[in-house]
C-alpha positions as CSV (number, residue, x, y, z in Angstrom):
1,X,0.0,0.0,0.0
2,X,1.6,3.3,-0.8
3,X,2.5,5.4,2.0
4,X,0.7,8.6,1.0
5,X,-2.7,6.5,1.4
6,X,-2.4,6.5,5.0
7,X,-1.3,10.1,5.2
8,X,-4.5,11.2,7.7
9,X,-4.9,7.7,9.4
10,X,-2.7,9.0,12.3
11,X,-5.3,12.1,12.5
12,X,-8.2,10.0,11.6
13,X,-7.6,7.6,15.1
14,X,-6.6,10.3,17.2
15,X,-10.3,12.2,15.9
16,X,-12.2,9.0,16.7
17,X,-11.0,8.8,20.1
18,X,-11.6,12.5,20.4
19,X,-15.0,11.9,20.0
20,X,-15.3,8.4,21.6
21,X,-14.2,10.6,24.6
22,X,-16.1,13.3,24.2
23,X,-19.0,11.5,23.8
24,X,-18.7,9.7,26.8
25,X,-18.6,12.7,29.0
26,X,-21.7,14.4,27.4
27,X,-24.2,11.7,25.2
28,X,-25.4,13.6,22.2
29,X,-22.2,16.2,22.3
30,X,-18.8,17.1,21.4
31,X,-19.7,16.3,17.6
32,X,-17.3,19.6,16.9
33,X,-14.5,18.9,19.0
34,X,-12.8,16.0,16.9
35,X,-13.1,18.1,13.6
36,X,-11.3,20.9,15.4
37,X,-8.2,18.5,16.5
38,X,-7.9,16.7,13.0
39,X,-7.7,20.3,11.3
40,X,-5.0,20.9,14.0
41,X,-3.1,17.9,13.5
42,X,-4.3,17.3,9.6
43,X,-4.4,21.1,8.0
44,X,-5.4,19.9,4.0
45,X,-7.6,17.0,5.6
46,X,-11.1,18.6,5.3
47,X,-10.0,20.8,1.6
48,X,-8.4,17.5,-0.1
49,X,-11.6,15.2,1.2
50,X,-14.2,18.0,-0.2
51,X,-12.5,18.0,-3.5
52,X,-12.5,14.0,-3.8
53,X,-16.4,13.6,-4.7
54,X,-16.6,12.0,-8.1
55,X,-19.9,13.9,-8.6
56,X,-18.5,17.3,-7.7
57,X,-19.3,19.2,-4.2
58,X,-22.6,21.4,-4.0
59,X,-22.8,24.3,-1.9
60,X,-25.3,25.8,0.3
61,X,-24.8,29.4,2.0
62,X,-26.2,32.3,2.9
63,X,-27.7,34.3,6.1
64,X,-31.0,32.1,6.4
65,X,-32.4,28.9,5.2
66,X,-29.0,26.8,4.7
67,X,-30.3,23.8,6.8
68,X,-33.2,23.2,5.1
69,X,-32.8,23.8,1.5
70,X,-29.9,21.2,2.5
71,X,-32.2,18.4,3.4
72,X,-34.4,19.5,0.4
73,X,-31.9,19.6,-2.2
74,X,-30.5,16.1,-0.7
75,X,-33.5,14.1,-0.4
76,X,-34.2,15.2,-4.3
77,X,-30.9,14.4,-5.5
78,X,-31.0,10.7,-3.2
79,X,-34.6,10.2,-4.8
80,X,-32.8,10.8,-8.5
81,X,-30.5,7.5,-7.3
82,X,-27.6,10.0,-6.7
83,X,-25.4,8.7,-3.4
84,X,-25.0,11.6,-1.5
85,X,-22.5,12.7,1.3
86,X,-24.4,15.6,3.6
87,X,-23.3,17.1,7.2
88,X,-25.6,17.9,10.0
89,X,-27.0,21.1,10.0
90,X,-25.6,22.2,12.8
91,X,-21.9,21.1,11.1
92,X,-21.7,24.2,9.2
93,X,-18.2,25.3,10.3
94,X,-14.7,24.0,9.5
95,X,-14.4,22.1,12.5
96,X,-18.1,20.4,12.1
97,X,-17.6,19.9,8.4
98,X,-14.7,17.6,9.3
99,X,-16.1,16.2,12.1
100,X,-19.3,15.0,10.0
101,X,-16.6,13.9,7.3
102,X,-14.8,11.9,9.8
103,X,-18.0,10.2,10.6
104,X,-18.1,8.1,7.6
105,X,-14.6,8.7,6.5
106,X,-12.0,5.0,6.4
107,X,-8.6,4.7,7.8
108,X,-7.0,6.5,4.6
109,X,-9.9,9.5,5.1
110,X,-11.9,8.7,2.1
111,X,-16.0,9.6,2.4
112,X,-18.4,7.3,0.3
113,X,-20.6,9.2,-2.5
114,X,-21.0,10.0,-5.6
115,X,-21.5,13.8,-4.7
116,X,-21.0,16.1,-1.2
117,X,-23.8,18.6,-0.8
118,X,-23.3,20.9,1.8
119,X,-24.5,23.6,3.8
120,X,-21.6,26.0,5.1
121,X,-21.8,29.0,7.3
122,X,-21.1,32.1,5.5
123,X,-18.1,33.0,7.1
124,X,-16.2,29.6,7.5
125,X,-17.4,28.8,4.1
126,X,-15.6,32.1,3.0
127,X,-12.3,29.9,4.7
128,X,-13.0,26.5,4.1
129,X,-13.6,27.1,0.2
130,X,-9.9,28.6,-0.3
131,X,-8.3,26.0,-2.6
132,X,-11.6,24.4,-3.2
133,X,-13.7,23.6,-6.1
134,X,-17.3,24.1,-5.9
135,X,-19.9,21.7,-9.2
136,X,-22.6,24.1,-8.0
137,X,-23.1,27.2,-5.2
138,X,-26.4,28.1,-3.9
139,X,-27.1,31.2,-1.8
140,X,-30.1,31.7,-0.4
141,X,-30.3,35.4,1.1
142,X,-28.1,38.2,3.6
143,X,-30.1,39.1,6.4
144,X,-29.4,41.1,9.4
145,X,-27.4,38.0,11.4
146,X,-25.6,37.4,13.9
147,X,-24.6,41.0,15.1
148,X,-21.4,39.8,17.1
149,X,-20.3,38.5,14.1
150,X,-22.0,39.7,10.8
151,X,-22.4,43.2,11.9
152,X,-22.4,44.5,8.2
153,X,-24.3,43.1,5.5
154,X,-21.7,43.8,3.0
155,X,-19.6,42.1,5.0
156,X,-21.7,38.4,4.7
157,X,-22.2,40.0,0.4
158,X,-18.4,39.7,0.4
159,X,-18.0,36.2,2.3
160,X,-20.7,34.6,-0.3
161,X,-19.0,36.4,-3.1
162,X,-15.8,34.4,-2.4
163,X,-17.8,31.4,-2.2
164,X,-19.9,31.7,-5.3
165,X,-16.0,32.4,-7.0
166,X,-15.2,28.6,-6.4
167,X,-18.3,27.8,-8.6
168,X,-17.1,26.0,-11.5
169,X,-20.2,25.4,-13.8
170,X,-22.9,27.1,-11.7
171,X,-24.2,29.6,-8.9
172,X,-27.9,29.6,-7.9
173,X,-29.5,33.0,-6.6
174,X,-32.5,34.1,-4.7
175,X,-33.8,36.5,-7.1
176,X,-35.4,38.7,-4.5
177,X,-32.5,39.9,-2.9
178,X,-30.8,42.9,-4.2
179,X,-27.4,42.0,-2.6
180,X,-27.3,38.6,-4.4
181,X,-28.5,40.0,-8.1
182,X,-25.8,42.3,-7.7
183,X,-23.2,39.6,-7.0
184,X,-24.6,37.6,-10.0
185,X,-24.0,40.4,-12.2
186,X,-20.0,39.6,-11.3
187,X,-20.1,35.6,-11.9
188,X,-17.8,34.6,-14.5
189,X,-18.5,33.6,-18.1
190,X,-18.5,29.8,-18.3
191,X,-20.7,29.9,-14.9
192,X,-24.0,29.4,-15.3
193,X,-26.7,31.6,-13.2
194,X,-30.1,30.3,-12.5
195,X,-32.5,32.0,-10.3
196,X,-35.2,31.0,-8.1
197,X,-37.8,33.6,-6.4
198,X,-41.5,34.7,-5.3
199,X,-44.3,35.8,-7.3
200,X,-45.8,39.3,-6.3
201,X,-48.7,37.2,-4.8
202,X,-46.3,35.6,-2.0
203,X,-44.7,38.5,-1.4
204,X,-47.7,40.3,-1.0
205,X,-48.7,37.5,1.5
206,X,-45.7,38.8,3.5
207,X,-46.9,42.0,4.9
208,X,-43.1,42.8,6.8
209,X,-41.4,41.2,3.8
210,X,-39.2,38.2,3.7
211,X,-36.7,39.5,5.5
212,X,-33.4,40.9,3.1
213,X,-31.5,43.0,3.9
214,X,-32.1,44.5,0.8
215,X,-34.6,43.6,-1.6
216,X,-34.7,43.6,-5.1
217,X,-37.2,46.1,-7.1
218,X,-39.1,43.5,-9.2
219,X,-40.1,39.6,-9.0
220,X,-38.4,37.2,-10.9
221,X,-40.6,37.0,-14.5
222,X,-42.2,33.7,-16.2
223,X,-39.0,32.0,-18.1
224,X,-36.2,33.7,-15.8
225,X,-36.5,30.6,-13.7
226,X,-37.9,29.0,-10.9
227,X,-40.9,31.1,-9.2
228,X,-42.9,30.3,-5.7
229,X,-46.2,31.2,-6.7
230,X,-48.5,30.6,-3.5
231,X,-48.0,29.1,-0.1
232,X,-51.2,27.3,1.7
233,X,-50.1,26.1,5.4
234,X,-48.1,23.0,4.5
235,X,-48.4,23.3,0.5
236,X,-46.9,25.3,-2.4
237,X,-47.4,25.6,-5.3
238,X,-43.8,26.0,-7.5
239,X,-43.6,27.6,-11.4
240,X,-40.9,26.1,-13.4
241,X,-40.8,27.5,-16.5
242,X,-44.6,27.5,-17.1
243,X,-44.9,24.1,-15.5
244,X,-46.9,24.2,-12.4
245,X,-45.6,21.7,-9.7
246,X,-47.8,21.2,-6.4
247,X,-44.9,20.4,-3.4
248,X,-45.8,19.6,0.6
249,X,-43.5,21.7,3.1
250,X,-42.3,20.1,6.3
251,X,-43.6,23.5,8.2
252,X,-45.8,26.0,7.9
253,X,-44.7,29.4,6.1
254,X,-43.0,31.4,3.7
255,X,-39.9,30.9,4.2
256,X,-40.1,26.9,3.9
257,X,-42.0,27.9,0.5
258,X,-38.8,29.6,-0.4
259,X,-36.5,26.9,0.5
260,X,-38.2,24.4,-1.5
261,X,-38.1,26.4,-4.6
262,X,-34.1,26.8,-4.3
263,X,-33.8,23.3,-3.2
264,X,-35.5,22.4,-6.7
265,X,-34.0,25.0,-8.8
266,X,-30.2,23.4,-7.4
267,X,-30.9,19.9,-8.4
268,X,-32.5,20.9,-11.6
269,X,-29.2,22.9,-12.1
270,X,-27.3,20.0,-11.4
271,X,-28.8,16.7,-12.7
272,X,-29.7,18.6,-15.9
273,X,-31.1,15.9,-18.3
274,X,-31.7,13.4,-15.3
275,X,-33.6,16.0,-13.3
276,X,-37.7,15.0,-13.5
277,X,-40.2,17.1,-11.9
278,X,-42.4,15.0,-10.4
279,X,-39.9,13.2,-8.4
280,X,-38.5,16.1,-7.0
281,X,-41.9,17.0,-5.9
282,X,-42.6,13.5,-4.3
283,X,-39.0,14.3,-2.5
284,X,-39.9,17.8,-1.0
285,X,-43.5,16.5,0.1
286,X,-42.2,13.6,1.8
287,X,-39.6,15.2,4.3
288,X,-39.9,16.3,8.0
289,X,-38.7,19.2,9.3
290,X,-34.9,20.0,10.3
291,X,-34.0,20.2,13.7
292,X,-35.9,22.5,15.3
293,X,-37.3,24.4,12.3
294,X,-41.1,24.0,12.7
295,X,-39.9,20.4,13.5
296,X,-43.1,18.6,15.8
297,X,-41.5,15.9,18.3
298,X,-44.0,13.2,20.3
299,X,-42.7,14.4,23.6
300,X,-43.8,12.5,27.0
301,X,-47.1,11.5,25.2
302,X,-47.7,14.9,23.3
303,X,-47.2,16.1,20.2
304,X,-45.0,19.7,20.7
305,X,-43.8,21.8,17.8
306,X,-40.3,23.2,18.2
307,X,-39.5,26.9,16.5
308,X,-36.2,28.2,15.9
309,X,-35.6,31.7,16.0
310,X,-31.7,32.7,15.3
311,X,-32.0,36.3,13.9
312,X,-34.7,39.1,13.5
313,X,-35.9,37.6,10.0
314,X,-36.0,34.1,10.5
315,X,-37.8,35.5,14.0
316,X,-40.3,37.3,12.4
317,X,-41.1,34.6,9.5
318,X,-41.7,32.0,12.1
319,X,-43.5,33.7,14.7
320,X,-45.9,34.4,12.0
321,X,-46.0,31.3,10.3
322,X,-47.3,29.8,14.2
323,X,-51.0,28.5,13.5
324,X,-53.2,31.3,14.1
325,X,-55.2,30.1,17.6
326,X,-52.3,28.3,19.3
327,X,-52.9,29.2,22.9
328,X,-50.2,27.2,24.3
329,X,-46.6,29.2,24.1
330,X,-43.2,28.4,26.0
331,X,-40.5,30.8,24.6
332,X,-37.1,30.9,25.7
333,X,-34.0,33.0,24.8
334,X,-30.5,32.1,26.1
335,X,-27.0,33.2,26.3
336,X,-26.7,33.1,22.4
337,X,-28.4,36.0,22.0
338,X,-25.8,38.5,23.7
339,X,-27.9,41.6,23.2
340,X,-31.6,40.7,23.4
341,X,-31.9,44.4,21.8
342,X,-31.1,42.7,18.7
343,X,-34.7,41.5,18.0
344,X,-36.5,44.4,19.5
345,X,-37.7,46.1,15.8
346,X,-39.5,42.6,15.6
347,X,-43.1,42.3,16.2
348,X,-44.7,39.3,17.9
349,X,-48.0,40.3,18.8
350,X,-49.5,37.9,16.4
351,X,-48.7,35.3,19.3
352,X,-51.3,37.2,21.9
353,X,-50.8,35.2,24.8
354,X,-47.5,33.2,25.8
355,X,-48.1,30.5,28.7
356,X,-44.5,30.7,29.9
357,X,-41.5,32.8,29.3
358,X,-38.1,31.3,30.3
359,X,-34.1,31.1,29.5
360,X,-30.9,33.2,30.9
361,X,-32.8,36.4,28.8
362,X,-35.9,35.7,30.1
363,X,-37.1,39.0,31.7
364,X,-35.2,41.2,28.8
365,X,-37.9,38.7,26.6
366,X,-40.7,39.1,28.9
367,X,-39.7,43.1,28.3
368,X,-40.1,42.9,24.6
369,X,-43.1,40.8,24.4
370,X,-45.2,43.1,26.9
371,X,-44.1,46.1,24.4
372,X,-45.6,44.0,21.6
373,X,-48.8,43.3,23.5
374,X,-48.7,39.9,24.3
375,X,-49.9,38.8,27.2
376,X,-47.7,36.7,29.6
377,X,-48.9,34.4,32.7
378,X,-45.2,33.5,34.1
379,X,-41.5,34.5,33.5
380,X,-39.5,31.4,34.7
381,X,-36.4,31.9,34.2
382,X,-35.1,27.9,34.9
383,X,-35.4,26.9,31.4
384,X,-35.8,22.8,33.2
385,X,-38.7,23.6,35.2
386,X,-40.2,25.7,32.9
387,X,-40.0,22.8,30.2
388,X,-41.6,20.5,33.0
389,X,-44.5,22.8,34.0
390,X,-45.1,23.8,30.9
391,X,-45.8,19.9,29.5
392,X,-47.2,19.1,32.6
393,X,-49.9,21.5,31.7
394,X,-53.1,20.2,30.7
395,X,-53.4,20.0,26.9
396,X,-54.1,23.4,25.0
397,X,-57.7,24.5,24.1
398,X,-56.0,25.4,20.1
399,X,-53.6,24.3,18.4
400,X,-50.7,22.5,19.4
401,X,-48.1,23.1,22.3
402,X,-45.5,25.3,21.0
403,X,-41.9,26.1,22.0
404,X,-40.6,29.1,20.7
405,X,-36.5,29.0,21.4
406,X,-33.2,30.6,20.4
407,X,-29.7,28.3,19.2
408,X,-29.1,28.3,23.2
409,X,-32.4,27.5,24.7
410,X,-32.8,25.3,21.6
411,X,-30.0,23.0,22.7
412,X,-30.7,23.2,26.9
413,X,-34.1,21.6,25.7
414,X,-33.3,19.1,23.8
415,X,-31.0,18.1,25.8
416,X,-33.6,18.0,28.9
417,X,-35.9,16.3,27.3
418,X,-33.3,13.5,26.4
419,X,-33.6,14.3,22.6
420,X,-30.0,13.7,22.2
421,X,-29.9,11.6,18.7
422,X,-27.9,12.8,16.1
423,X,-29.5,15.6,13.8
């Protein structure tokens, strides 16, 4: 066997253990921790892996919506008999990108597929992609993210710019946003650019907007490429080049409307020839939600939905995507969010009444909901027994129990609640 085929077995062993031992001291944890120690001890480890797909690598980036157009764009591609690699959602970094890689990755680091599709956070993916050839790039939107670290939205323009550069046949963009039709304008010659967007009916539908940063003047037209003509609850309705194509959501709202329709403009983009309508359809309709993101879990004998909020956009979209009449609200906000300031210009009075209010923010978040007029019976601000009570609580006169969380509270409750399984 040649020596340069065990090159990153050394790094490979010493990751495993990493995470055999981190594993051991927190079930369900540490996935991060053995990608950051192979990068240390294996530098071109996670670059020379990503470029090793026979099928090319496909990217997903942008402020909002990575996670899910992931799963989309993956379950379409698997349901076209493609063998994909994909990482967690919450692998979006250098260090989780390898750690998910050395999940499936043999002594000599080599990752089964036929193709890597991946979502990467803007930032890292700005790093990660240096050196690295991309078959496809799909960004999906800037939004106002992450002040601590995206505190300019030409900053995040400029990260995704750098990755749609690795792009060599073609780079996918949300038509609505102003900041990415300005950055396909710059996309080389022998790259292709296909759009995906909403017709003037969705937005419409939208009355605070979809959340860009900027957006664009005017909706993607008929023929300019993939179009998201209405949203119903848990349906869509997609126009693909005068082709109408009915697709299920895994949640209600917008947002999941949009994700589908760049999910399905990616794989179109890259199965060309292969790529069949209906199938992809059969794909979007039959997945369930990612981690958290309108995701509904059985939890001790009740059915609870779980509802991420990480940024004033994707805050707004899903508090207003909650079933009108749900009664039964638990919302927590935790140490991720530094400055809870950073979602006061939201509006959540569409929730009206919010059973519980907990996490290490939770009286800043009491605060801001009582300016918005919603009514709140307790501020707890033991994220465990607020959980407890709250399930404990007989079931809800509407709707179905909801749990309104940031990354933070997010993980504490998962975590509580034993829902410790991989992603």
């Amino acid at each position: 066997m040649p020596a340069g085929a065990l090159r990153y077995a050394p790094a490979i062993l010493v990751g495993r253990l990493t995470r055999f031992a981190a594993r051991l001291r927190k079930p369900g944890g540490g996935s991060a921790v053995p990608g950051l120690v192979v990068n240390r001890i294996a530098p071109n480890y996670l670059k020379r892996t990503l470029s090793g797909f026979p099928q090319g690598l496909v990217v997903v980036s942008g402020s909002s919506g990575k996670s899910t157009t992931t799963k989309m764009l993956v379950a379409i591609l698997r349901a076209h008999h493609v063998d994909v690699f994909t990482n967690p959602s919450t692998a979006n970094i250098s260090q989780g990108l390898t750690s998910a890689l050395l999940e499936r990755a043999d002594w000599r680091g080599r990752v089964p597929g036929e193709m890597a599709v991946l979502e990467m956070d803007e930032g890292h993916g700005a790093l990660v992609m240096q050196g690295v050839d991309a078959r496809a790039v799909a960004l999906m939107n800037v939004m106002v993210d992450q002040i601590d670290r995206f505190h300019d939205s030409e900053m995040v323009a400029g990260m995704l710019e750098r990755i749609a550069a690795r792009a060599l046949e073609t780079v996918v963009v949300n038509a609505d946003d102003a900041y990415l039709e300005r950055l396909a304008l710059k996309v080389g010659p022998d790259v292709a650019v296909r759009r995906f967007g909403v017709s003037e009916a969705v937005l419409a539908a939208a009355p605070r907007g979809l959340g860009h940063a900027q957006t664009a003047a005017g909706r993607l037209q008929a023929g300019d490429g993939v179009r998201l003509e209405r949203v119903d609850g848990r349906s869509a309705v997609i126009e693909d080049h005068g082709t109408v194509v009915a697709v299920g959501l895994p949640a209600r709202g917008i947002h999941y409307g949009v994700d589908a329709t760049a999910a399905y403009t990616t794989a179109k983009a890259v199965l060309g020839d292969r790529f069949d309508r209906q199938t992809a359809a059969d794909a979007l309709g039959a997945i369930p939600a990612v981690f958290g993101r309108g995701e509904r879990v059985l939890v001790r004998g009740q059915e609870v939905d779980f509802v991420l909020v990480q940024n004033p956009a994707s805050y707004q979209l899903n508090v207003d995507s909650i079933e009108p009449g749900t009664t039964d609200v638990l919302f927590a906000i935790g140490s991720d969010v530094r400055d809870p300031s950073y979602f006061w210009p939201t509006d959540a009075s569409s929730l009206g009444r919010v059973a519980i209010v907990s996490g290490s923010k939770a009286a800043e978040a009491a605060l801001m909901l009582a300016y918005d007029g919603v009514e709140i019976d307790r501020v707890e601000p033991d994220l465990g027994r607020a959980l407890d009570d709250f399930l404990a609580a007989p079931a809800p006169a509407s709707g179905t129990k909801t749990i309104v969380f940031s990354a933070d509270s997010m993980r504490r409750t998962r975590a509580h609640l034993g829902l410790t399984g991989a992603e």
